[in-house]
N, C-alpha and C positions, 0 to 999 in steps of 0.2 A: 947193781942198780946204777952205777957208774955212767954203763953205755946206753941206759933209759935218756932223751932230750925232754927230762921235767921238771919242776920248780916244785917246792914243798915251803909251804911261807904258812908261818903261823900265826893269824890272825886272831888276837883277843879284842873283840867286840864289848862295849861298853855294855854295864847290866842292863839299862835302861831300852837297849835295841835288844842284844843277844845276851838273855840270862840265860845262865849256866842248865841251871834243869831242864830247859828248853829243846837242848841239843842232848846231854846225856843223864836220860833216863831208862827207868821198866817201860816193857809194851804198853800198860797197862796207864800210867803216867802221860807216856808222850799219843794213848790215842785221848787222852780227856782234853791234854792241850787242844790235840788234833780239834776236838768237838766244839772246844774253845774259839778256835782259829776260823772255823767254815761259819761261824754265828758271825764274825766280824769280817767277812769276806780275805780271810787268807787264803795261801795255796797249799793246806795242807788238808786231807782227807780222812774221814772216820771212818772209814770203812773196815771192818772187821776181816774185811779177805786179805791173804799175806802177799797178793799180788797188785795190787792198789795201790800206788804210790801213796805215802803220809805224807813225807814234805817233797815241796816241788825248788826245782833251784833252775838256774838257767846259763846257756855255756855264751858266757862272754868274749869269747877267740874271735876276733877279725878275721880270720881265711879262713876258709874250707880245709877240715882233715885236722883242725887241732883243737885242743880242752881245756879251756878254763873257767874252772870253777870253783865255789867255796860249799864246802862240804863239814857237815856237824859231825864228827867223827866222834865214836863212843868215848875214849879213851884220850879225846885232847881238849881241852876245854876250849869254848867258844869255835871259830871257824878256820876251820884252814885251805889254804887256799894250794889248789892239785892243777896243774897247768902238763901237755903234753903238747908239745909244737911237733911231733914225726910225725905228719899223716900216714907211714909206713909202719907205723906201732902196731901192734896188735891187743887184743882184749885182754891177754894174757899179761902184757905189759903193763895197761892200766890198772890192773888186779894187783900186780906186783908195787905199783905206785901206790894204790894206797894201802895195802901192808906195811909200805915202809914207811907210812905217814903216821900210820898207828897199828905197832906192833902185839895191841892187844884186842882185833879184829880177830873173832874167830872164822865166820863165812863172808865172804864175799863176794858177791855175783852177780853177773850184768846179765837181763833179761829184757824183753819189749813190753809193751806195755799192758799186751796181752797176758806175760806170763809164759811167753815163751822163753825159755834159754838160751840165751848166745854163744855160740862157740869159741872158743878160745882164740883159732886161728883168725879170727874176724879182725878186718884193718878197721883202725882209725878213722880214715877218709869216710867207709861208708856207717861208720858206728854215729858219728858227728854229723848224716845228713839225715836222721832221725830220733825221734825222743825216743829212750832207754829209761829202766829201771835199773840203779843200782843199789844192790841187796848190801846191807850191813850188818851184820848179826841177825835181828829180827825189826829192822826200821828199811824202810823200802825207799828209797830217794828218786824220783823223777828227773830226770836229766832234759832240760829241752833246747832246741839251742833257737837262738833270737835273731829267727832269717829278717824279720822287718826291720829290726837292729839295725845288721850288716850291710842291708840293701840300701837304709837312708845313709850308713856311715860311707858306704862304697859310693853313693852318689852325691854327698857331700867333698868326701876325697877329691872324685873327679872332677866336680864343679870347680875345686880349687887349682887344679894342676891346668884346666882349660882355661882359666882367670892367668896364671901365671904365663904360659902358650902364649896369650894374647895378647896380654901385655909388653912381652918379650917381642913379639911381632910388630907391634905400635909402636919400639921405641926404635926399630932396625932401622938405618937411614936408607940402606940398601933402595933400589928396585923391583930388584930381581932375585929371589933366593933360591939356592938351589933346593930340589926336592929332598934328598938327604940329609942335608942337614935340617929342615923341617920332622921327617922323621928321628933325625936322632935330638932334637929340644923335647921334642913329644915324648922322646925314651927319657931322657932325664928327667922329665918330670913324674915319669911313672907311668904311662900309657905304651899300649901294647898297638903294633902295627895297624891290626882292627881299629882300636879307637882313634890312632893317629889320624885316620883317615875318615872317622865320621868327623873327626875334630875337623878337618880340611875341609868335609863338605860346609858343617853349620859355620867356617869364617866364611866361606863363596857367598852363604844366603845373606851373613850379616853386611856380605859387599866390600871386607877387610882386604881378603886375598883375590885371584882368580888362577884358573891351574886348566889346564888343556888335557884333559888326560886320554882323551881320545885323538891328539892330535898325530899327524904323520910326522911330522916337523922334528925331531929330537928334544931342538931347543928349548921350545914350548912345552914337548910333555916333561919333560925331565924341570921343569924350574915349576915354581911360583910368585908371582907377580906381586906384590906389596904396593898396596892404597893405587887399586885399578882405575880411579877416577880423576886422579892425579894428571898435571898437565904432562909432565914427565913421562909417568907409566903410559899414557894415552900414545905419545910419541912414537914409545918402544914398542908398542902392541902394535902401533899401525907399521910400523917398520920390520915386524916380526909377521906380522899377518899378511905384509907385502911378498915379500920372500917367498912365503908360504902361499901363495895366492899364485907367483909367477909358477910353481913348480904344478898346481894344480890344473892349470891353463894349458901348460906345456903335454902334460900327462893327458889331459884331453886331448889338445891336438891329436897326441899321436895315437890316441884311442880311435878319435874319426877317422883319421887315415886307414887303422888298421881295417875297420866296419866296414868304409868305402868300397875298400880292393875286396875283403868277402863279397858284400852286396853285388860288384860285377862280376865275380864271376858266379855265383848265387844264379844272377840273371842269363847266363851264359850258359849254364850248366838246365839251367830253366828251359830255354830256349831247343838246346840239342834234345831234352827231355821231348818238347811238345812234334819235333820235326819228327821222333820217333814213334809217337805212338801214330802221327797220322799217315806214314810209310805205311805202318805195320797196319791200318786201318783200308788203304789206298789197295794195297797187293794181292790182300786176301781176296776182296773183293772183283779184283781181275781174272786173277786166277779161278774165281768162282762162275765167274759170270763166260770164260772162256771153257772150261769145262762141261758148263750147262750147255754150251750152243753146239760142241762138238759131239756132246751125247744125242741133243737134238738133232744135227744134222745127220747122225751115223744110223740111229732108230728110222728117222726119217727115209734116207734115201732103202734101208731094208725093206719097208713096209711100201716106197714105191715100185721096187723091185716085184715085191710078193703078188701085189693086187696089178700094177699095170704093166708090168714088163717080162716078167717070169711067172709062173706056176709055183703053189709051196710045195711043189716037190722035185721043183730045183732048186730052190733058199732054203729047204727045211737042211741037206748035208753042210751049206756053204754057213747055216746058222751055230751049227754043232761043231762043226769045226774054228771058227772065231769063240764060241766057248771053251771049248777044252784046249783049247791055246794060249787063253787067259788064263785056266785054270795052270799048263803046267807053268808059264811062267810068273804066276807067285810060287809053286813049288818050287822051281828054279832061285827065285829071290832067297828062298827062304833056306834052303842048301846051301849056297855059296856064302852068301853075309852073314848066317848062325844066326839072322835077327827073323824076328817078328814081324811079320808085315803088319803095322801101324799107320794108318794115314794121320800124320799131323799138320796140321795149318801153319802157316808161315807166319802169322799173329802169334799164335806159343809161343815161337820159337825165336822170337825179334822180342816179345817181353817177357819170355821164361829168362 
């Protein structure tokens, strides 16, 4: 029981709050109280089911994950008080705590409030983020724990530690503090990083501090500025903001410049673009139009051959033979190069 982290405190309550028969009696006794207690708005229940909590109690531990409570145990008179600070404890642990608080508990057993049983190997952390039943011989005890408690004590706490923060802050003669040790006043006071830093934003809105946290500058985001409206701090911010203004200035410049020299050659590159597609536009069309006239004139001068100068049956060999001439030399083309005779346009071929 040694390496248990629990407290065992023996509280004898005055008759007139906690009398004795109260806490240790028969079933049969503590449910009449019980019926006693629900006519005058207590927290204990008559319920006749053995899963029912009769008395309710509530776990007064400030953290999450640990137990304290005062519990009516059979066999100690008035209340004793059962504390576990391990959130790494287990169920088995608390059962063994209070064995040792009272060595004349015969069952002892932690269940929900359904009446389910809990497993032994169950931690602390999550047995203490809900109400349990703990079973003592045959009185059933409600365990609840008191989050509305904890949440106004937690934000009381903090209200206090951001009073002290800020008054520490009010009294710095400084100008300038640095960001660290702003975080670390915040840590001695008991605030975790997270809250240091809503702490930082609500002094910005009350207009105490200002902090740059988006700045480029180092020196700005890494400090905070103390009483910003100050002739002093005003100074410093315009001396700080100067700096920081010449570096932005500069950094444009040389941004325009860079944009500049794209944009010409952008337009240059533009330019070779347009002289290209109206080549490739211009050539085809020559080509086409020389093509057409030399077909024209070749059909042409045949047909005057046929009808005014010759007979077709002297153009009908000299016609067959300009054909099968044409024919062997694509055969011809197509033997020598391994290629395909494809006519492709010199448009393709200037924008493929």
């Amino acid at each position: 029981m040694a390496s248990l982290s629990l407290r065992s405190v023996l509280l004898r309550a005055p008759c007139a709050r906690f009398p004795f028969a109260s806490f240790h009696s028969s079933t049969g006794s503590l449910r009449t109280r019980a019926a006693e207690r629900s006519q005058t708005g207590a927290s204990v229940s008559s319920s006749s089911d053995s899963t029912s909590p009769l008395i309710s109690v509530r776990n007064a531990a400030t953290s999450h994950g640990q137990l304290d409570v005062l519990l009516p145990l059979p066999g100690v008179m008035g209340l004793t008080r059962l504390g576990l600070d391990d959130a790494n404890a287990s169920v088995q642990d608390l059962i063994e705590a209070v064995r040792h608080a009272d060595a004349s508990l015969k069952a002892v057993e932690i269940a929900t409030t359904d009446g389910t049983k809990l497993a032994r190997t169950v931690r602390l952390g999550e047995l203490t983020s809900m109400p349990f039943c703990l079973r003592l011989n045959h009185v059933n005890v409600l365990v609840e724990s008191d989050v509305a408690a904890m949440d106004d004590r937690r934000a009381r706490e903090e209200s206090v530690a951001f009073a002290t923060v800020k008054a520490e802050i009010e009294r710095d003669p400084r100008l300038i503090l640095p960001l660290h040790e702003f975080y670390r006043m915040c840590h001695n006071a008991g605030a975790e990083e997270k809250v240091a830093t809503k702490w930082l934003r609500e002094l910005q809105r009350r207009n105490l501090v200002v902090h740059f946290d988006r700045s480029r500058n180092p020196q700005l985001e890494n400090a905070v500025i103390l009483r910003p409206y100050s002739l002093e701090s005003v100074l410093t911010l315009q001396n700080a903001l100067d700096s920081e203004l010449y570096n932005i200035k500069h950094d444009r410049k040389v941004k325009e410049r860079q944009l500049a020299e794209l944009n010409s050659k952008l337009k240059k590159l533009q330019q070779v673009e347009n002289e290209v597609h109206l080549a490739a536009r211009r050539l085809p069309n020559a080509q086409k139009w020389v093509g057409l006239t030399s077909l024209t004139g070749f059909y042409g001068a045949l047909m005057y051959c046929v009808w005014d100068v010759y007979s077709w049956d002297v153009m009908e060999p000299i016609t067959y033979f300009i054909g099968f001439t044409a024919v062997l030399g694509n055969s011809f083309y197509s033997t020598i190069t391994k290629k395909v005779c494809i006519v492709v346009t010199v448009e393709t071929i200037l924008l493929g």
